[in-house]
PDB file of N, CA, C and O in Angstrom, chain B, residues numbered from 101:
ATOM      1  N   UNK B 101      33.040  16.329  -0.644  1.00  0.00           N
ATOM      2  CA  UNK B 101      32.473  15.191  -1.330  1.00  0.00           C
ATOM      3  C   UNK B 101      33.014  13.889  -0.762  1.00  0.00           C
ATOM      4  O   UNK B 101      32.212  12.968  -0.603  1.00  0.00           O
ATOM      5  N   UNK B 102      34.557  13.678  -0.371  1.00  0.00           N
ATOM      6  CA  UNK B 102      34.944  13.102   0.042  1.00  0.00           C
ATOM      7  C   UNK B 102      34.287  12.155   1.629  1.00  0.00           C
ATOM      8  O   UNK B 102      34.078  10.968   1.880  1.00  0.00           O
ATOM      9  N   UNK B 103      34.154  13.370   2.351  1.00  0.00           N
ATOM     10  CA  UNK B 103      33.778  12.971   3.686  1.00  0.00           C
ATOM     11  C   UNK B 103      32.199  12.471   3.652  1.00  0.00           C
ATOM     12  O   UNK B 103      31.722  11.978   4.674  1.00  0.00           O
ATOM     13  N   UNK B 104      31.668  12.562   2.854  1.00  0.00           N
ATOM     14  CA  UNK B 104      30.007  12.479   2.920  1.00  0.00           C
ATOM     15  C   UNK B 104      30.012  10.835   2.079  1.00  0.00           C
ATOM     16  O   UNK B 104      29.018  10.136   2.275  1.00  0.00           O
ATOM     17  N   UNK B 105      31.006  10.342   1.275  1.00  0.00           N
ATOM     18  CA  UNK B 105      31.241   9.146   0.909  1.00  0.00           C
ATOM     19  C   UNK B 105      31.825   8.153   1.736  1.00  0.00           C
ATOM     20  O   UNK B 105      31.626   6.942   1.640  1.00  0.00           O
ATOM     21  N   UNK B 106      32.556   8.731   2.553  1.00  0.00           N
ATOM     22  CA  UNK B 106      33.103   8.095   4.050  1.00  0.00           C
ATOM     23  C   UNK B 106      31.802   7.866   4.846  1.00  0.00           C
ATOM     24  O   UNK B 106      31.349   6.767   5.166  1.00  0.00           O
ATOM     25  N   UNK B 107      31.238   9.153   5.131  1.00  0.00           N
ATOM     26  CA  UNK B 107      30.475   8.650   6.109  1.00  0.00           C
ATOM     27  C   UNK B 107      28.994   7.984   5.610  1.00  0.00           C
ATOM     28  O   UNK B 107      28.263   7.928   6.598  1.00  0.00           O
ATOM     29  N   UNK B 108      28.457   7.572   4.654  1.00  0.00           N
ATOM     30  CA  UNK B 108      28.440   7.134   3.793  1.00  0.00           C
ATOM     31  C   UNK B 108      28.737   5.533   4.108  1.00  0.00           C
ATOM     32  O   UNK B 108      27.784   4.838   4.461  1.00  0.00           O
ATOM     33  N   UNK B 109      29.413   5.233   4.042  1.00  0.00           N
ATOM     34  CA  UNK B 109      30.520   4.051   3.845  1.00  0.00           C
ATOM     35  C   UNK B 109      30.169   3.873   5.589  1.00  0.00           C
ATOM     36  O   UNK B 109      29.535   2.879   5.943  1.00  0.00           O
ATOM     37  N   UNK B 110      30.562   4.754   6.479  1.00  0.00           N
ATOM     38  CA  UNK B 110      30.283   4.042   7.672  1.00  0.00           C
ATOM     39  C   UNK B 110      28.795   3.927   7.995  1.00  0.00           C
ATOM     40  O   UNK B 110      28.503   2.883   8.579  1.00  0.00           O
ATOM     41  N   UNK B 111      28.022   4.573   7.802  1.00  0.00           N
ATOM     42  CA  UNK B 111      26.726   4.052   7.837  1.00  0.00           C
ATOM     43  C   UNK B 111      26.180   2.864   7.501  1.00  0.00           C
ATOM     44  O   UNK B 111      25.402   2.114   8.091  1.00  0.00           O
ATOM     45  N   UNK B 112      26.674   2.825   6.541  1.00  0.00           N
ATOM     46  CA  UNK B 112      26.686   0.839   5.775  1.00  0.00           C
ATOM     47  C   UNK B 112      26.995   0.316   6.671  1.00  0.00           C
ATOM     48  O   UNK B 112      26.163  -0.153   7.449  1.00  0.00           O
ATOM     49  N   UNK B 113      28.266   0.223   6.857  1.00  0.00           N
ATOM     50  CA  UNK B 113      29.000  -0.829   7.886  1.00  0.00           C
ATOM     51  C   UNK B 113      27.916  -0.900   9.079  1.00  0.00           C
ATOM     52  O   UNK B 113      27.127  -1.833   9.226  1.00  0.00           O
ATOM     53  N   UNK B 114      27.986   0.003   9.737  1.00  0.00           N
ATOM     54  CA  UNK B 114      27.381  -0.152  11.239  1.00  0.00           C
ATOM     55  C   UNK B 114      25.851  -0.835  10.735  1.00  0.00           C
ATOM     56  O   UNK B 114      25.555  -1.870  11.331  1.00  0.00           O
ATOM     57  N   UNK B 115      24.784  -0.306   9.612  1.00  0.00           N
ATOM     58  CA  UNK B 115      23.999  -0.683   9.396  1.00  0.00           C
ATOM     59  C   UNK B 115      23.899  -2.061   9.104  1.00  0.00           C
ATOM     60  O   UNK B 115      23.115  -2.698   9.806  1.00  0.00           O
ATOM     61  N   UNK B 116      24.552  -2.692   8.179  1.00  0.00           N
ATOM     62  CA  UNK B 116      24.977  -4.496   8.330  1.00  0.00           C
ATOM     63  C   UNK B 116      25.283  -4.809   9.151  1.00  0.00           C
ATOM     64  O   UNK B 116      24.741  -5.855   9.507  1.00  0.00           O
ATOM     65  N   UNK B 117      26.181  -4.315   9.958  1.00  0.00           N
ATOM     66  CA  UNK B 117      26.477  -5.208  11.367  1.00  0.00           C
ATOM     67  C   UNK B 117      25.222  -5.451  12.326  1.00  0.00           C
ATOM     68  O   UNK B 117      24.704  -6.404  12.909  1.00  0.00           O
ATOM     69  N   UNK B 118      24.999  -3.998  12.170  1.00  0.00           N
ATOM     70  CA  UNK B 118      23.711  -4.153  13.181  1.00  0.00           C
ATOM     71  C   UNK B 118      22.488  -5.417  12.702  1.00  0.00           C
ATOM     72  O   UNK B 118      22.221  -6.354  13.455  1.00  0.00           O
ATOM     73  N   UNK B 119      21.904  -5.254  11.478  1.00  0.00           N
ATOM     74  CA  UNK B 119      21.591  -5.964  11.508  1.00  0.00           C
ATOM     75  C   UNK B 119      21.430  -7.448  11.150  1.00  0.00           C
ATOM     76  O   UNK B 119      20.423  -8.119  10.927  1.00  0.00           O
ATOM     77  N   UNK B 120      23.031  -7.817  11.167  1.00  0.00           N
ATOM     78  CA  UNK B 120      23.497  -9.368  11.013  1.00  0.00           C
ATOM     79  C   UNK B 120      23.281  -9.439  12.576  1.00  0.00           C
ATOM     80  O   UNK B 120      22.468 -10.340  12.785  1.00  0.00           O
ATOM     81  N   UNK B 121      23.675  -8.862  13.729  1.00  0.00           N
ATOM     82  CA  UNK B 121      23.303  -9.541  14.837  1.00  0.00           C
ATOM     83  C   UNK B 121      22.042  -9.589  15.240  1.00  0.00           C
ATOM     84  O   UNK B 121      21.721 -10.401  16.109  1.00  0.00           O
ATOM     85  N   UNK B 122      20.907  -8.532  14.550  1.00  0.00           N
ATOM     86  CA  UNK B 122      19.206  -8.936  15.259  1.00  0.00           C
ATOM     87  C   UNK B 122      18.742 -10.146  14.509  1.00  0.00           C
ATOM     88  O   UNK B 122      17.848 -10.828  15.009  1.00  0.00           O
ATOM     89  N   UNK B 123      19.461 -10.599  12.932  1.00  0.00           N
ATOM     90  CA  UNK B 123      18.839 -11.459  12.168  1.00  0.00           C
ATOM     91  C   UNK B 123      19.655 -12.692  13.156  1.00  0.00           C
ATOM     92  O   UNK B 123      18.984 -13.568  13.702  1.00  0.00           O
ATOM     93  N   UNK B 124      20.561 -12.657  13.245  1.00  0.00           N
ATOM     94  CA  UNK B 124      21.410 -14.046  13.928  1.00  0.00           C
ATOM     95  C   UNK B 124      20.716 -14.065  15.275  1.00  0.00           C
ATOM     96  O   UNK B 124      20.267 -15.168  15.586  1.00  0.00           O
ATOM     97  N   UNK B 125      20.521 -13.021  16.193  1.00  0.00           N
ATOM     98  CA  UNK B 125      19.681 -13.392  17.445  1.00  0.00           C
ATOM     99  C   UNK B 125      18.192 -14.051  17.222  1.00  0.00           C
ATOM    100  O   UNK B 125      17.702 -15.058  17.733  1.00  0.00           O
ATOM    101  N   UNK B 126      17.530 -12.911  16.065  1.00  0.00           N
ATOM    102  CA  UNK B 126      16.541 -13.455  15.887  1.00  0.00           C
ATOM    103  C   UNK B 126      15.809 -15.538  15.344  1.00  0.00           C
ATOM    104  O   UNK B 126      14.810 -16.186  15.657  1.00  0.00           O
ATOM    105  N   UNK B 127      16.777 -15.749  14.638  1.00  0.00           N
ATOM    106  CA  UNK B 127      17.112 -16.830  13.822  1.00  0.00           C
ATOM    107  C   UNK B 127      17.189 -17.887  14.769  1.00  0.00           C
ATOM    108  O   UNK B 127      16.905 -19.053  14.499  1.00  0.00           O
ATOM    109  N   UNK B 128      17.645 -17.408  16.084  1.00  0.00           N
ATOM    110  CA  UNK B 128      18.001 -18.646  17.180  1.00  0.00           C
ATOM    111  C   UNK B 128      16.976 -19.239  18.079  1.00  0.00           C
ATOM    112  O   UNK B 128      17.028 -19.941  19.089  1.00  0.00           O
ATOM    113  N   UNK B 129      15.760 -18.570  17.164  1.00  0.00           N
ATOM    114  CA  UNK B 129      14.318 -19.148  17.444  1.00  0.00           C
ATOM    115  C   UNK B 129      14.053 -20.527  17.047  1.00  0.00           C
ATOM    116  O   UNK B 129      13.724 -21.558  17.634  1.00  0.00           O
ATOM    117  N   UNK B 130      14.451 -19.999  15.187  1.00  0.00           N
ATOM    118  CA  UNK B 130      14.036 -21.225  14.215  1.00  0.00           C
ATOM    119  C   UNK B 130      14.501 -22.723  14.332  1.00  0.00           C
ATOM    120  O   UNK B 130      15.706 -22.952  14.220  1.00  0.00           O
ATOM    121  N   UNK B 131      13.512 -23.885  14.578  1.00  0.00           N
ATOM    122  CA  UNK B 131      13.775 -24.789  14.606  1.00  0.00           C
ATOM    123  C   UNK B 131      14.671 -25.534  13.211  1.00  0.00           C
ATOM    124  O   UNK B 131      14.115 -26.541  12.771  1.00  0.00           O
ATOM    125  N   UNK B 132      15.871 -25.158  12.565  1.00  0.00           N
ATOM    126  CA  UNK B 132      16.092 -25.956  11.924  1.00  0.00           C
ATOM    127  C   UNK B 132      16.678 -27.396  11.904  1.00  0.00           C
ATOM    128  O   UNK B 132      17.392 -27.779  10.977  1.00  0.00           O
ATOM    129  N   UNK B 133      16.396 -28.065  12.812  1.00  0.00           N
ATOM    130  CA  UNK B 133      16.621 -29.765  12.764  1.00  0.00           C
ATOM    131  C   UNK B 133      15.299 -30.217  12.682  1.00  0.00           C
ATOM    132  O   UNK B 133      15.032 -31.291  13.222  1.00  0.00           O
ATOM    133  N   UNK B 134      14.182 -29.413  11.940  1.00  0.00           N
ATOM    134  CA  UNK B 134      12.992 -29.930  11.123  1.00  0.00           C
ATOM    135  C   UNK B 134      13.320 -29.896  10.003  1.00  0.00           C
ATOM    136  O   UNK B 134      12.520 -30.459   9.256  1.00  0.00           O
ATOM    137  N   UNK B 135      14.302 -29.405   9.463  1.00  0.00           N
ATOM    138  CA  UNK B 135      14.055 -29.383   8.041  1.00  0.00           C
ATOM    139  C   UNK B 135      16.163 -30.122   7.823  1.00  0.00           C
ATOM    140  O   UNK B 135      16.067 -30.343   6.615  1.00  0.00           O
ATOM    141  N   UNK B 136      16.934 -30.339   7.998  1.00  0.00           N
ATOM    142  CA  UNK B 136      17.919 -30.909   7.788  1.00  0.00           C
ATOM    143  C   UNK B 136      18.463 -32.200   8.374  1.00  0.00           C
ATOM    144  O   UNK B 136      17.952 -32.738   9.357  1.00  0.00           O
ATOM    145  N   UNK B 137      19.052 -32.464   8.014  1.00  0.00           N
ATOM    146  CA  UNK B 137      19.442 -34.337   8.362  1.00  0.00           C
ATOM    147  C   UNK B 137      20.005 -34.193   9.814  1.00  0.00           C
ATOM    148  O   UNK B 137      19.416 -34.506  10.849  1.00  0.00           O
ATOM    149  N   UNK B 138      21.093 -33.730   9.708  1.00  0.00           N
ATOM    150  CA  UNK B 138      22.232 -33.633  10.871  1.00  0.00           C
ATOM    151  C   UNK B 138      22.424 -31.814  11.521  1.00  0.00           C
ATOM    152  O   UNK B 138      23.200 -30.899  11.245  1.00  0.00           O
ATOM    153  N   UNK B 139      21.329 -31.964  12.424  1.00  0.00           N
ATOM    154  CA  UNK B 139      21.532 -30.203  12.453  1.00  0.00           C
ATOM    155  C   UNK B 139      22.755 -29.843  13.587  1.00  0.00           C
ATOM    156  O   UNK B 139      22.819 -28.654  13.902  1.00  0.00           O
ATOM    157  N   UNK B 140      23.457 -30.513  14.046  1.00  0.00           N
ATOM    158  CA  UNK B 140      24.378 -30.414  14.622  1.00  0.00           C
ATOM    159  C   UNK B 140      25.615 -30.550  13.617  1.00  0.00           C
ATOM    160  O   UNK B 140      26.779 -30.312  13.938  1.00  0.00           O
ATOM    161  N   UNK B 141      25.291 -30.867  12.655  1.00  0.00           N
ATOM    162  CA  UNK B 141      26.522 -31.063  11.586  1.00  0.00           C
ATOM    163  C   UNK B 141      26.970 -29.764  10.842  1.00  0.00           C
ATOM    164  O   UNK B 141      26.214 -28.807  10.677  1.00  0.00           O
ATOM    165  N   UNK B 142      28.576 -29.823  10.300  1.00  0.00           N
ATOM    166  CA  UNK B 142      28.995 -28.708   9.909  1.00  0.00           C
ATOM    167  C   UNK B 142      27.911 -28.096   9.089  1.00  0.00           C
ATOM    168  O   UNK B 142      27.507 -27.028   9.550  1.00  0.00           O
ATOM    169  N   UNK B 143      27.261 -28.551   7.847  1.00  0.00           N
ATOM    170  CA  UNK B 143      26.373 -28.329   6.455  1.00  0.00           C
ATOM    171  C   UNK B 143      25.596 -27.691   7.875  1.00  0.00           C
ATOM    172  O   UNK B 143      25.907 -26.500   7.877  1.00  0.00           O
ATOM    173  N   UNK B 144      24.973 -27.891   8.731  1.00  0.00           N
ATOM    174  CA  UNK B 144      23.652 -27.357   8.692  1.00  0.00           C
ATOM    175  C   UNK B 144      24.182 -25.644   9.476  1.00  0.00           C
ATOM    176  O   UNK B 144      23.318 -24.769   9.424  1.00  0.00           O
ATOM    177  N   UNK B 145      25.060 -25.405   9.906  1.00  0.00           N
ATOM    178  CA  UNK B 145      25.331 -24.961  10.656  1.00  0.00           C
ATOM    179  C   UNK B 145      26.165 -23.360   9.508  1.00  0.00           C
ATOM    180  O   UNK B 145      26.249 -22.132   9.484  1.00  0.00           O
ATOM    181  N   UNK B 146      26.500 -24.370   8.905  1.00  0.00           N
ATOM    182  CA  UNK B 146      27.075 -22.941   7.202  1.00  0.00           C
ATOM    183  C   UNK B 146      25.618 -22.667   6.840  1.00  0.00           C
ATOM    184  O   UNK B 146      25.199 -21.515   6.730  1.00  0.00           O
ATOM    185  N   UNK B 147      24.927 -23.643   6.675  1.00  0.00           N
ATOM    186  CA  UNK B 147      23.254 -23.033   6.354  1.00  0.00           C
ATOM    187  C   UNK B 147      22.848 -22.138   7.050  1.00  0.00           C
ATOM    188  O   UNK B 147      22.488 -21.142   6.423  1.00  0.00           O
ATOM    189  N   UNK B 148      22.765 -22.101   8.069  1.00  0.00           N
ATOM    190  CA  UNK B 148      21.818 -21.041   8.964  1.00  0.00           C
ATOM    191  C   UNK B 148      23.003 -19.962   9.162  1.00  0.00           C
ATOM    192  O   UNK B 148      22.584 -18.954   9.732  1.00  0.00           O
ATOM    193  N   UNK B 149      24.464 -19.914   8.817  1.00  0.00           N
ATOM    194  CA  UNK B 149      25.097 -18.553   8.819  1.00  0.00           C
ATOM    195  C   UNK B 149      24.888 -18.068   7.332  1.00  0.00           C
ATOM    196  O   UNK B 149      25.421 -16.960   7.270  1.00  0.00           O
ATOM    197  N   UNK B 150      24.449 -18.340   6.335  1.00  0.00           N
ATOM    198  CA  UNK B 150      24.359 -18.346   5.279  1.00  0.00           C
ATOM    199  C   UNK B 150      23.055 -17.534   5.260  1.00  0.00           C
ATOM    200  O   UNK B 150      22.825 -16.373   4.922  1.00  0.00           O
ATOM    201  N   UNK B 151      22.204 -18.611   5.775  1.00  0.00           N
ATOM    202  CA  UNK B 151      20.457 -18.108   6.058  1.00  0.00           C
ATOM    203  C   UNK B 151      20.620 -16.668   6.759  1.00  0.00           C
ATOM    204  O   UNK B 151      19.755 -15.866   6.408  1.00  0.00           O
ATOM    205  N   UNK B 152      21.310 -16.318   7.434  1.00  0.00           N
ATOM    206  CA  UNK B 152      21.569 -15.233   8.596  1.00  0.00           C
ATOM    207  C   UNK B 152      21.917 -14.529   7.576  1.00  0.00           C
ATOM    208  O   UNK B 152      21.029 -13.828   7.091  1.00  0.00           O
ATOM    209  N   UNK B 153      23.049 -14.497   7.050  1.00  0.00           N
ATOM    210  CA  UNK B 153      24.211 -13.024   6.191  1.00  0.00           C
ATOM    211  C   UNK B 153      22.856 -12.812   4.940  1.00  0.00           C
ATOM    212  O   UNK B 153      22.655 -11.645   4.602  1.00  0.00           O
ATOM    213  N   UNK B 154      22.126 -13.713   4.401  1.00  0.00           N
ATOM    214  CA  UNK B 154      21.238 -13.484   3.093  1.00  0.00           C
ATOM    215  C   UNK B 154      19.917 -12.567   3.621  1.00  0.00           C
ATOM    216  O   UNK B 154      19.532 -11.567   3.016  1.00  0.00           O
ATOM    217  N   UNK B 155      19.318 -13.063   4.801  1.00  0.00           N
ATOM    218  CA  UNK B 155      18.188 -12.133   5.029  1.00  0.00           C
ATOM    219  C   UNK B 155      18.790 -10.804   6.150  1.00  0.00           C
ATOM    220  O   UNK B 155      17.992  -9.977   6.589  1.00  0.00           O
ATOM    221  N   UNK B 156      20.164 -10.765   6.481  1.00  0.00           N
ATOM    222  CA  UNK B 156      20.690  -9.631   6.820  1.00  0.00           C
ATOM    223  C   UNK B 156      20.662  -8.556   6.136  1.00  0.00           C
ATOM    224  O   UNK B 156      20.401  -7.402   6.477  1.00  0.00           O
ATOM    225  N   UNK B 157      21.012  -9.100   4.916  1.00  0.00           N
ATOM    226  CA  UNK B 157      21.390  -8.178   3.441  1.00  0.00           C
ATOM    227  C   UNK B 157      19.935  -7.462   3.082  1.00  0.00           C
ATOM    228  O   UNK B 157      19.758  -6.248   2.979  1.00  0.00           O
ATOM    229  N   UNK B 158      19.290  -8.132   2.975  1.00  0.00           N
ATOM    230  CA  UNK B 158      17.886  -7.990   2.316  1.00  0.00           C
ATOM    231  C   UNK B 158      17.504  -6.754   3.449  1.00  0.00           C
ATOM    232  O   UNK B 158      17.172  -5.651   3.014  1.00  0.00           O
ATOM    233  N   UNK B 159      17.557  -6.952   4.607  1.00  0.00           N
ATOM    234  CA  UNK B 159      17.130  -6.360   5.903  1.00  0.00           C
ATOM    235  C   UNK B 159      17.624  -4.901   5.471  1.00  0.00           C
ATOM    236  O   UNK B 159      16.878  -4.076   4.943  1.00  0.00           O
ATOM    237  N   UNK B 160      19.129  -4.662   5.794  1.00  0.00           N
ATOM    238  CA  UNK B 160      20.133  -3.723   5.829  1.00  0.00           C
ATOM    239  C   UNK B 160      19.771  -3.125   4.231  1.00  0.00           C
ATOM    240  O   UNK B 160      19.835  -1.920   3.987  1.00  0.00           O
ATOM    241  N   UNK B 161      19.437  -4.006   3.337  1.00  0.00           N
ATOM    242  CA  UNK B 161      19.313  -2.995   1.629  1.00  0.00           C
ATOM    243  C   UNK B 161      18.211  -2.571   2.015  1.00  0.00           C
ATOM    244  O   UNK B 161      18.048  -1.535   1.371  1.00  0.00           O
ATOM    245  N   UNK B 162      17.370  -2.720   2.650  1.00  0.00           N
ATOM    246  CA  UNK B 162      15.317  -2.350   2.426  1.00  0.00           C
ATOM    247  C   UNK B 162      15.956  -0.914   3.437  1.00  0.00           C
ATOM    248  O   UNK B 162      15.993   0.245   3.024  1.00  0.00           O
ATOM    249  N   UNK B 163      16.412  -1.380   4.808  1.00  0.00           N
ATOM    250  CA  UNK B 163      16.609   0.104   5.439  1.00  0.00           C
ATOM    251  C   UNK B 163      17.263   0.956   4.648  1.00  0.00           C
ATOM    252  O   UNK B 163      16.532   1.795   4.122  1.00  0.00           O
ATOM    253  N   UNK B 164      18.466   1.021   4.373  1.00  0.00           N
ATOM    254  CA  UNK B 164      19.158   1.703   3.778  1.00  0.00           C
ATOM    255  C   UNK B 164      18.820   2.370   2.438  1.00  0.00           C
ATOM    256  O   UNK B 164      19.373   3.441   2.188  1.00  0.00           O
ATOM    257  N   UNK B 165      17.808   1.742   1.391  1.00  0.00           N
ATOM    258  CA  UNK B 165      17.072   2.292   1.011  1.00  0.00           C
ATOM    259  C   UNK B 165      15.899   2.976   1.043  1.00  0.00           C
ATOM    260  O   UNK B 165      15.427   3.506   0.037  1.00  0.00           O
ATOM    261  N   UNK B 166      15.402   3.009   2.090  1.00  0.00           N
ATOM    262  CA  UNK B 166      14.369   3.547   3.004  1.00  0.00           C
ATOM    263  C   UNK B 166      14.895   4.952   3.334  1.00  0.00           C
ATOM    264  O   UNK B 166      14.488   5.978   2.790  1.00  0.00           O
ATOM    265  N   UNK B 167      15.930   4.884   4.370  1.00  0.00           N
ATOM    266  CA  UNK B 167      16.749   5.944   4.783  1.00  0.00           C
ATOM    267  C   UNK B 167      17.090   6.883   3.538  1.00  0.00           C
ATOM    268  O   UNK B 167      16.450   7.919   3.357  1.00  0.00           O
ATOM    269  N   UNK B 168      18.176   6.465   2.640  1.00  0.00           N
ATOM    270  CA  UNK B 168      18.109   7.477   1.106  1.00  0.00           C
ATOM    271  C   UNK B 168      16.934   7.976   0.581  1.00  0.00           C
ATOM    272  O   UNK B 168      16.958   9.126   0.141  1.00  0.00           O
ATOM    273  N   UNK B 169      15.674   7.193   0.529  1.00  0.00           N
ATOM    274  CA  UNK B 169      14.359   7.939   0.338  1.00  0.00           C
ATOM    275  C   UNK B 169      13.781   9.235   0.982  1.00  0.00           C
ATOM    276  O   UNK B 169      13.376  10.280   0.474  1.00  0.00           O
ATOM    277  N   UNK B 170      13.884   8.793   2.334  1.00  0.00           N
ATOM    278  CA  UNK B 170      13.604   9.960   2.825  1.00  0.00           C
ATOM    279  C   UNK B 170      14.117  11.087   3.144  1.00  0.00           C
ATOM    280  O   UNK B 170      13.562  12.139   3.462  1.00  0.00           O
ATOM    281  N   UNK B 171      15.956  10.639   2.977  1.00  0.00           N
ATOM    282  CA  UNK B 171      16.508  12.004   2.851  1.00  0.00           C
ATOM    283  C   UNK B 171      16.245  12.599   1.216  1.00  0.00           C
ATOM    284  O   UNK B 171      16.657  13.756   1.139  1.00  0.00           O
ATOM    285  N   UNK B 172      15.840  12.245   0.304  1.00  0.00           N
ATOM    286  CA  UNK B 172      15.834  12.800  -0.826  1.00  0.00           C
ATOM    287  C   UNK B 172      14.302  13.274  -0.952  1.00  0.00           C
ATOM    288  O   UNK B 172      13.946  13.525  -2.103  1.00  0.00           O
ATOM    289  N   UNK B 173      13.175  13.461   0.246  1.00  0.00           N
ATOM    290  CA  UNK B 173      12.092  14.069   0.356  1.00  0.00           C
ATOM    291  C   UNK B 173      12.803  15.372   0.582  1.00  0.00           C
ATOM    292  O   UNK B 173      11.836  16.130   0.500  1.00  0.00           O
ATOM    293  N   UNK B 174      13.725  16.062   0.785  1.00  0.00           N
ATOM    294  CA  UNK B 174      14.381  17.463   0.945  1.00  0.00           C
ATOM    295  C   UNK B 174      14.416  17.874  -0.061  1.00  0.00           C
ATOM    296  O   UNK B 174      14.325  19.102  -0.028  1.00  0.00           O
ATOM    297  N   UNK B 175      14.553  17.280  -1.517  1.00  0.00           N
ATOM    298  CA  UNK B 175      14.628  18.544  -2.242  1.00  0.00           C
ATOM    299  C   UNK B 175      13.473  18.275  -3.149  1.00  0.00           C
ATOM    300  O   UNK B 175      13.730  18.286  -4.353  1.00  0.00           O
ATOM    301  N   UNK B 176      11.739  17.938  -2.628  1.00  0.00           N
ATOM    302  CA  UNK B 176      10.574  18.186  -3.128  1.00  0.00           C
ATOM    303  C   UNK B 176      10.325  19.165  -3.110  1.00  0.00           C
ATOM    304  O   UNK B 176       9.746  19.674  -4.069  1.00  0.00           O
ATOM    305  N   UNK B 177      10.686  19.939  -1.891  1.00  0.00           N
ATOM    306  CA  UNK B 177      10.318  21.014  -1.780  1.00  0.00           C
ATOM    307  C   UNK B 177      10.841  22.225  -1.706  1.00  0.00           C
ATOM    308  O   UNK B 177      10.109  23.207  -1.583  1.00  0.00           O
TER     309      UNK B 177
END
């Protein structure tokens, strides 16, 4: 029980990491010095790591709940 909560636990991890860096690569598209005062300034710059870690999360919960779904199609049948 132990080890399946570990690994478990590392799946998370690697799964957030992974995708805090496609959302942060991806993100380095978005023009934000359309929408903030000083986009070279500290504020804008906690924003878009902020913007990054929030739709990371969202990213990494939708997979990760995705993934538990379909392993729990095993005992339909």
């Amino acid at each position: 029980m132990e080890d399946a909560a570990g690994q478990q636990a590392i799946i998370h991890i690697v799964v957030n990491l992974f995708f805090l860096v496609v959302v942060w690569w991806s993100i380095q598209c978005f023009r934000f010095d359309v929408f903030v005062r000083q986009p070279d300034g500290p504020k804008a710059k906690m924003l878009m790591i902020l913007v990054t870690i929030a739709l990371a999360h969202l990213v990494s919960a939708f997979f990760l709940e995705y993934l538990n779904w379909s392993l729990m199609l095993r005992y339909l049948f």
